[in-house]
N, C-alpha and C positions, 0 to 999 in steps of 0.2 A: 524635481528632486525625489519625492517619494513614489510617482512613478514605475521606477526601477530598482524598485524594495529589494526582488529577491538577488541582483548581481552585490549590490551593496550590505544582504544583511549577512551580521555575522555567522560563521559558521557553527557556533551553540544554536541558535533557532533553528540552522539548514537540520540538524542531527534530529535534533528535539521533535519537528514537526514529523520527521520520518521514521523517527523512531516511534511516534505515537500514533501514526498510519497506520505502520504495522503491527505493533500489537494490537491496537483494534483489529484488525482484520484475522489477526492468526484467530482473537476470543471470537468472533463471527463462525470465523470456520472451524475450530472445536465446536460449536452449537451447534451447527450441519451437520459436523461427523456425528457428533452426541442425538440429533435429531433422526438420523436416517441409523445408526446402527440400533440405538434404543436404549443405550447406554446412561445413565443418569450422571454417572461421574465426568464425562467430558462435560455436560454441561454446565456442573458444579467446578470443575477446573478454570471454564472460559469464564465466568462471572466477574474471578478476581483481575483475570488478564484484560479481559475491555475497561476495566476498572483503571487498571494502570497506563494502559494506553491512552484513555481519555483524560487522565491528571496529566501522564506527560505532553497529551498535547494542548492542557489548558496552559502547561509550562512556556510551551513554546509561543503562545501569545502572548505572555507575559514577558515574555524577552522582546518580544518583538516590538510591545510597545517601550517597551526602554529604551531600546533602540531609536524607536521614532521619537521620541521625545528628547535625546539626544543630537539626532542631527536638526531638528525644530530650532532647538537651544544653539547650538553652534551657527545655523543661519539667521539668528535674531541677534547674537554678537557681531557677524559681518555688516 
């Protein structure tokens, strides 16, 4: 059953985890660009953005255990 999490899980966690990939990654790469141009303010930009990307994808673990504890719960009714 759990297994095969990601064909069965909702599509809020599929968004959530990839939305939070990505913005990690964009604040990674404003740090690079802010590192190799010399820029201080790209760096200062990407701080808040890995910031939000990391909440959103604590978000999406938090869905995802609702999820599993939902279908937990509906196979201990069967």
């Amino acid at each position: 059953m759990l297994n095969e999490f990601w064909e069965t899980a909702p599509a809020a966690y599929k968004y959530t985890v990839f939305a939070g990939m990505a913005l990690t990654f964009i604040g990674i790469a404003l740090v690079v660009i802010g590192a190799i141009t010399g820029t201080a303010t790209n760096t200062i930009v990407a701080l808040p953005v890995i910031g939000v990307g990391l909440a959103t994808h604590m978000t999406s673990m938090a869905l995802r255990g609702r999820a599993i504890r939902k279908q937990l719960r509906e196979a201990a009714k069967k």
